[in-house]
TIRO-2110 file (N, C-alpha, C; in Angstrom, 1 decimal):
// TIRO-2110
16.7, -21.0, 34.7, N, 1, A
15.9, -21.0, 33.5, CA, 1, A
16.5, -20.1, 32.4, C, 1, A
16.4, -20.6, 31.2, N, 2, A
17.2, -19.6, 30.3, CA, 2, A
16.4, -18.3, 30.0, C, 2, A
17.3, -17.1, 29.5, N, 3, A
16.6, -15.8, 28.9, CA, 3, A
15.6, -16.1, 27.7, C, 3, A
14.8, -15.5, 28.0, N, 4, A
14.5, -15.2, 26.3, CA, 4, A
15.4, -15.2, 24.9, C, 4, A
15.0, -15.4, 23.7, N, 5, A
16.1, -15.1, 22.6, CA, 5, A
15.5, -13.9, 22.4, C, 5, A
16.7, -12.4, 22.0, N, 6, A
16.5, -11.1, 22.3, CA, 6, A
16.8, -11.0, 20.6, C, 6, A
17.4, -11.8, 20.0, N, 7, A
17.4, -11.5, 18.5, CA, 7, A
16.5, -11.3, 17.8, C, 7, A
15.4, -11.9, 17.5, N, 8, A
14.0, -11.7, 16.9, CA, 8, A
12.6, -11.0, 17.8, C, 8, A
11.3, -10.9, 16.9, N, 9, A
10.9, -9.9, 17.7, CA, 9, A
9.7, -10.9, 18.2, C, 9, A
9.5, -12.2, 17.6, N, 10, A
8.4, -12.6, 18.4, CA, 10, A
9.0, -13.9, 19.5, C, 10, A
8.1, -14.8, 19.6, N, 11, A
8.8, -15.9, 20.9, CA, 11, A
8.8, -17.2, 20.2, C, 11, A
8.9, -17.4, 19.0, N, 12, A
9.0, -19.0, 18.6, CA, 12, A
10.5, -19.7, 19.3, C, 12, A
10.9, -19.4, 19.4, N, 13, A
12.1, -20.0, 20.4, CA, 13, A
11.3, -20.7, 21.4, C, 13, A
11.0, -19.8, 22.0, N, 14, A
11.0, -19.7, 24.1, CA, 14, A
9.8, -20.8, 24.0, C, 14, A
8.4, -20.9, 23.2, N, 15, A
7.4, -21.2, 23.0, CA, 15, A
8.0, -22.6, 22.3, C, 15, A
8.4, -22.8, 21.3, N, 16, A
9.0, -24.3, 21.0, CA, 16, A
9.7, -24.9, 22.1, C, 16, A
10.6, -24.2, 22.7, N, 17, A
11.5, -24.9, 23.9, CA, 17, A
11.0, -25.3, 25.0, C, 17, A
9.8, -24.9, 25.3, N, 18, A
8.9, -24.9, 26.5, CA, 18, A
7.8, -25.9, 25.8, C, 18, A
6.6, -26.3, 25.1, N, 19, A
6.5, -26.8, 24.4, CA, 19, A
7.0, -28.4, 24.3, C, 19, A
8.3, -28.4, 24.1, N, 20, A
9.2, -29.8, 23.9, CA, 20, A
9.3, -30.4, 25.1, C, 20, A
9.7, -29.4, 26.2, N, 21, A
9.9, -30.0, 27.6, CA, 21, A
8.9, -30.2, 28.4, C, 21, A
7.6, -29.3, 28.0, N, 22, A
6.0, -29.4, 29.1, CA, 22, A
6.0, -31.3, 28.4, C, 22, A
6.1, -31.6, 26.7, N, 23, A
5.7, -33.2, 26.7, CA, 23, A
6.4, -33.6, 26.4, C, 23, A
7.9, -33.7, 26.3, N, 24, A
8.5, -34.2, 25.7, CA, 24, A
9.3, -35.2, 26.9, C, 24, A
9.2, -34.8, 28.3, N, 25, A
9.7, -35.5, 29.9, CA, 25, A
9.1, -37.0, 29.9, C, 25, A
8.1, -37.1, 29.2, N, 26, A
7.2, -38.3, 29.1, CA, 26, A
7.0, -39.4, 28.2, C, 26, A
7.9, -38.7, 27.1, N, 27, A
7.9, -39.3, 26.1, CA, 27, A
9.0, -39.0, 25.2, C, 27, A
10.5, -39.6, 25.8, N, 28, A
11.7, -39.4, 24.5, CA, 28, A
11.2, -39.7, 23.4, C, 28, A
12.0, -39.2, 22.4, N, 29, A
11.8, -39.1, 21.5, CA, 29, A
10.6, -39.0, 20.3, C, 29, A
9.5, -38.8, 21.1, N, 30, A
8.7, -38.4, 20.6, CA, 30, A
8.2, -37.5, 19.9, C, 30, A
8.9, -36.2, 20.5, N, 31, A
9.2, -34.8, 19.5, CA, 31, A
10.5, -34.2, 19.0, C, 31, A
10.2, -33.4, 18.5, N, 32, A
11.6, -33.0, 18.2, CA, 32, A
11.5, -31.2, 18.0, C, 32, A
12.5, -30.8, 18.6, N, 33, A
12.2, -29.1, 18.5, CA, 33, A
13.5, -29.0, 17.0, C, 33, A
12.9, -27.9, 16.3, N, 34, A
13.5, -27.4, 15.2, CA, 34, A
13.6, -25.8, 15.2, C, 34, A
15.0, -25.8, 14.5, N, 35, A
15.0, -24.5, 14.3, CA, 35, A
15.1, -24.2, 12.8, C, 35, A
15.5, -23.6, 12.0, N, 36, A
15.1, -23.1, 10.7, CA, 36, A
14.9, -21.7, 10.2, C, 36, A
15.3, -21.8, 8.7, N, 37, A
14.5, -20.4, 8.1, CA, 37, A
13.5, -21.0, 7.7, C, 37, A
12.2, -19.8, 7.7, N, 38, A
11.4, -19.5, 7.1, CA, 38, A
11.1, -18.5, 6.3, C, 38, A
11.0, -18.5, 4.5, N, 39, A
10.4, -17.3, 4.2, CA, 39, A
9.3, -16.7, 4.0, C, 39, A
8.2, -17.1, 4.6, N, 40, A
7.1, -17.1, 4.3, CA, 40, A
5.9, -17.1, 5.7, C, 40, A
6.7, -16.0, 6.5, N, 41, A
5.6, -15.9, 7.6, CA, 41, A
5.0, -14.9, 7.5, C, 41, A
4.5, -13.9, 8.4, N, 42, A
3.8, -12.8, 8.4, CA, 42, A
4.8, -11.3, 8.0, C, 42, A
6.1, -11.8, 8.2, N, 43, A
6.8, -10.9, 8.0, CA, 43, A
7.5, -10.2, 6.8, C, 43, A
7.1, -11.1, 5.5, N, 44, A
7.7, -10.8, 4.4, CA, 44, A
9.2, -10.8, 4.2, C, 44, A
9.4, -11.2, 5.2, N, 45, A
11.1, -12.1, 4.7, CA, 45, A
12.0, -12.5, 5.7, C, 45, A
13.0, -13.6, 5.2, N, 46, A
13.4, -14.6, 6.1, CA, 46, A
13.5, -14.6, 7.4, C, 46, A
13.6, -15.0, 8.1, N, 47, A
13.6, -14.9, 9.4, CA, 47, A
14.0, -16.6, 10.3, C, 47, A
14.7, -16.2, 11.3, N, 48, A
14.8, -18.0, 11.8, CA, 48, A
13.8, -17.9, 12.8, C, 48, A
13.1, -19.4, 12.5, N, 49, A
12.2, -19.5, 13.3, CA, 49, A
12.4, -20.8, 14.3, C, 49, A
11.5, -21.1, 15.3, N, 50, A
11.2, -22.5, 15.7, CA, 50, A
10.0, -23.3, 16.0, C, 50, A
10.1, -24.2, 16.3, N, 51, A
9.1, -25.2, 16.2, CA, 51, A
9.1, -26.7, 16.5, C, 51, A
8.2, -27.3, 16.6, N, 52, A
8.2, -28.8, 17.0, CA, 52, A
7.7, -29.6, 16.3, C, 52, A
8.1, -30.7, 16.0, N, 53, A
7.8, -31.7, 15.4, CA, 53, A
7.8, -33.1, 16.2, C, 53, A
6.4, -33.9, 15.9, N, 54, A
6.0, -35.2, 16.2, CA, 54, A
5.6, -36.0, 14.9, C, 54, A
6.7, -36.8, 14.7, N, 55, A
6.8, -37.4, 13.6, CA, 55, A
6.2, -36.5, 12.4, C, 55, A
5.1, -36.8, 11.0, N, 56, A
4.6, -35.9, 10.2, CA, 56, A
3.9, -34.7, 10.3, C, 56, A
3.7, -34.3, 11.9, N, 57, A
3.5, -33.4, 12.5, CA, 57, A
4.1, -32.2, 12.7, C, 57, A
3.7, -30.9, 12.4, N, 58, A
4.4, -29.8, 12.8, CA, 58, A
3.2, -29.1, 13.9, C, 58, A
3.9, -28.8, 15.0, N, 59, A
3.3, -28.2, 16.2, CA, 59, A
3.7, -26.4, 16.2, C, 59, A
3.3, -25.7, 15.6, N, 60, A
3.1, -24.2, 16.0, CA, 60, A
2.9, -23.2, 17.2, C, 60, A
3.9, -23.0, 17.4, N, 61, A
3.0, -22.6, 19.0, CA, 61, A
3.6, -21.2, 19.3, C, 61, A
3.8, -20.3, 18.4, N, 62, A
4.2, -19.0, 19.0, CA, 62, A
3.3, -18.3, 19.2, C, 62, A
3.5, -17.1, 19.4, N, 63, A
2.4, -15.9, 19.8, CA, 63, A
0.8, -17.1, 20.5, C, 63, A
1.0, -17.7, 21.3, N, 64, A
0.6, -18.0, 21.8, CA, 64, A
-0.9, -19.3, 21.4, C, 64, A
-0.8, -19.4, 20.0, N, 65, A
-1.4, -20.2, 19.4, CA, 65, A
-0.3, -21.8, 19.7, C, 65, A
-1.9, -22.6, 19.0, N, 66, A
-1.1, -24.1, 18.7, CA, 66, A
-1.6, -24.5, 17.7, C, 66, A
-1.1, -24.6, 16.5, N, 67, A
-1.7, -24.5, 15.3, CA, 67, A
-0.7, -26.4, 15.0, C, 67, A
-1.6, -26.8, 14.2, N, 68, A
-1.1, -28.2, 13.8, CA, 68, A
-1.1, -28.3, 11.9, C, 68, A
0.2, -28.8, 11.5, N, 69, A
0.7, -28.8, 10.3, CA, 69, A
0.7, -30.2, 9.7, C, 69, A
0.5, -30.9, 8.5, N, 70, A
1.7, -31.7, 8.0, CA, 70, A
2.7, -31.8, 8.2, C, 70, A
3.8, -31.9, 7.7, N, 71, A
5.0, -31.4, 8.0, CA, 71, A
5.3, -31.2, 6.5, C, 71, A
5.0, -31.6, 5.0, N, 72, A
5.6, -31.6, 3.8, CA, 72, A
4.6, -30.0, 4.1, C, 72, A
3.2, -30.0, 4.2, N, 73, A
2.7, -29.0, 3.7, CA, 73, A
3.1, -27.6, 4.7, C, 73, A
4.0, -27.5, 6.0, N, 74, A
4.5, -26.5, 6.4, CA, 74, A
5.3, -26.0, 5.6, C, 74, A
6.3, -27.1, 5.3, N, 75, A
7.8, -26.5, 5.1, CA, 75, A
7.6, -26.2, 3.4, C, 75, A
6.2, -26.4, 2.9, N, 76, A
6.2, -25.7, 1.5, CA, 76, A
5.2, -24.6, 1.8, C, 76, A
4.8, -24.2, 2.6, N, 77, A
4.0, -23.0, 2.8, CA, 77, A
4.7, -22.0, 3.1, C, 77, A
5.4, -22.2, 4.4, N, 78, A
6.5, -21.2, 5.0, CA, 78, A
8.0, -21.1, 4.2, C, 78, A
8.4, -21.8, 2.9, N, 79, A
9.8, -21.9, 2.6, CA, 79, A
10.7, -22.2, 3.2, C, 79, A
11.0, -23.3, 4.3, N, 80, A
11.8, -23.7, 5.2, CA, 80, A
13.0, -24.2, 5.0, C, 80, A
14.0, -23.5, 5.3, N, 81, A
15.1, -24.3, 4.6, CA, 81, A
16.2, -23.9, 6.3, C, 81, A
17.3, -25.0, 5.8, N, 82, A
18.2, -24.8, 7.0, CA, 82, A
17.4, -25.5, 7.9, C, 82, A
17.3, -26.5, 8.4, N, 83, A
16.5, -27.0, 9.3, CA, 83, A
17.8, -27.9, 10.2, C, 83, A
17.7, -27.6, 11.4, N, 84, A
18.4, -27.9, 12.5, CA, 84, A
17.5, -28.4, 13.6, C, 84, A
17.8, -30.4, 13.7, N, 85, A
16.8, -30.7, 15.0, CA, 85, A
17.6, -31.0, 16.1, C, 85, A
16.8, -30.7, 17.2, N, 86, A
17.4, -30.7, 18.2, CA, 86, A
16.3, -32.3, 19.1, C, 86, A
16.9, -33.1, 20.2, N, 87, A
16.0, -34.1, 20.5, CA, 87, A
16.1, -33.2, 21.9, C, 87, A
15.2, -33.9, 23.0, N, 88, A
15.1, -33.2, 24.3, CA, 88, A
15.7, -32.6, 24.7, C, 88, A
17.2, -34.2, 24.9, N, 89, A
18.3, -33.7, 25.8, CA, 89, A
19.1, -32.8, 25.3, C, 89, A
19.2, -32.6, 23.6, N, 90, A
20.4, -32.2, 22.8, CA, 90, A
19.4, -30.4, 22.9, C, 90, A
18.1, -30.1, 23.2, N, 91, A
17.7, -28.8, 23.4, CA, 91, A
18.2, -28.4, 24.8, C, 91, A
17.9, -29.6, 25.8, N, 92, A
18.1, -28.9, 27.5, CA, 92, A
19.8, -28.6, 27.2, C, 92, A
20.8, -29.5, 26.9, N, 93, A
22.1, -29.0, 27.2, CA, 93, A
22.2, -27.4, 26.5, C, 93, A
21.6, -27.3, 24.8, N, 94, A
21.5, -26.2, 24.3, CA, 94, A
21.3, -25.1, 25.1, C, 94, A
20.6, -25.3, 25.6, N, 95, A
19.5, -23.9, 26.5, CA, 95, A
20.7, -23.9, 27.8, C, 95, A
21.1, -24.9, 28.2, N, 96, A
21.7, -24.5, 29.7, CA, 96, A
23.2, -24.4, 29.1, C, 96, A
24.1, -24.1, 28.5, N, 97, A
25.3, -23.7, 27.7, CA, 97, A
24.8, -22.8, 27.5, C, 97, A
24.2, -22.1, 26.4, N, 98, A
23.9, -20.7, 25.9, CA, 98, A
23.1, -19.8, 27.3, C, 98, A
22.3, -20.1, 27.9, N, 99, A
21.4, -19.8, 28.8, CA, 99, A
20.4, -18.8, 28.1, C, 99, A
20.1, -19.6, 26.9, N, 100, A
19.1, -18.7, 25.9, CA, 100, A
18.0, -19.8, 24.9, C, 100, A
16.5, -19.5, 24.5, N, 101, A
16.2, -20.5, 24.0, CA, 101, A
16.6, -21.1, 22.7, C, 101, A
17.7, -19.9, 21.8, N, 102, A
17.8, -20.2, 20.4, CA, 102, A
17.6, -18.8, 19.7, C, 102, A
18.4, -18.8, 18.8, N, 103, A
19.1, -19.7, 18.2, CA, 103, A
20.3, -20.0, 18.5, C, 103, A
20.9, -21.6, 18.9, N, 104, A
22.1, -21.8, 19.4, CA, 104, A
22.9, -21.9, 18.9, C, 104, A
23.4, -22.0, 17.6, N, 105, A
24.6, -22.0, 16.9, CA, 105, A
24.4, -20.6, 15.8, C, 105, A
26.0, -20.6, 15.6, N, 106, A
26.5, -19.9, 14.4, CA, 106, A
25.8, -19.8, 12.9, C, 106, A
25.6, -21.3, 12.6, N, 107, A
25.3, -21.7, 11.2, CA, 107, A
23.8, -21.3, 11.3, C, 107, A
23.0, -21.3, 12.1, N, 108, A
21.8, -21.0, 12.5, CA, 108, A
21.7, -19.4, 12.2, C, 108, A
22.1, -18.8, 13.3, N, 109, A
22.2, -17.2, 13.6, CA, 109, A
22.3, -16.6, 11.8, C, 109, A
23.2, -17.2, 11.2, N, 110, A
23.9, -16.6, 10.0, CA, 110, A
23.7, -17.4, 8.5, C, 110, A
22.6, -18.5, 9.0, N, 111, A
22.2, -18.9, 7.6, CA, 111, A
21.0, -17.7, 6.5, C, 111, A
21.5, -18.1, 5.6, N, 112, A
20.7, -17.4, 4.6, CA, 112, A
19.4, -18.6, 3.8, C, 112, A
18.6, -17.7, 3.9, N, 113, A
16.8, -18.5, 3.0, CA, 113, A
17.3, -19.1, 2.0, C, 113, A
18.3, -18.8, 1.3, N, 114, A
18.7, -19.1, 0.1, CA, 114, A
19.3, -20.3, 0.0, C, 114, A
20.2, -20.4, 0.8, N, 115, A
21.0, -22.0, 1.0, CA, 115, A
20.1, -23.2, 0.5, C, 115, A
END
């Protein structure tokens, strides 16, 4: 099983990644896990986050909530930009290469809110 992601301070990673795989075994392509900035969480500034999406759906599930979105009205609430999707299989290889839930690339790690 992979570590935790140790870069940020809450669990939207581990909580999206687990999330995708508890429904997503049953149903390809049905969801999709995302990673992204957000400027507009609780924290007062950018931060990369994750999350899942089923079709116009955004699925929220960190800190142990499951909060359900639009998807136009998330990504204009939170400022989301940089958005990187990942499908099941393209998250399991992710997680088992890195042996972490995310963030798994470079462009990720090191994008800016601004882009």
């Amino acid at each position: 099983m992979p570590e935790s992601d140790t870069q940020g301070t809450g669990d939207c990673f581990e909580a999206a990644y687990k999330f995708l795989t508890a429904r997503g075994l049953g149903a390809p392509g049905r969801y999709t896990l995302v990673h992204g900035n957000v400027a507009k969480l609780s924290q007062g500034h950018c931060v990369n986050h994750a999350w899942v999406e089923e079709g116009d759906i955004v699925h929220e599930v960190s800190k142990g909530r499951h909060l359900q979105f639009i998807k136009s009205d998330y990504y204009e609430l939170h400022g989301v930009k940089n958005v990187r999707q990942y499908s099941h299989e393209e998250a399991l290889m992710a997680s088992l290469r890195t042996r972490h839930y995310g963030p798994w690339d470079e462009i990720e790690r090191d994008s800016e809110c601004t882009a």
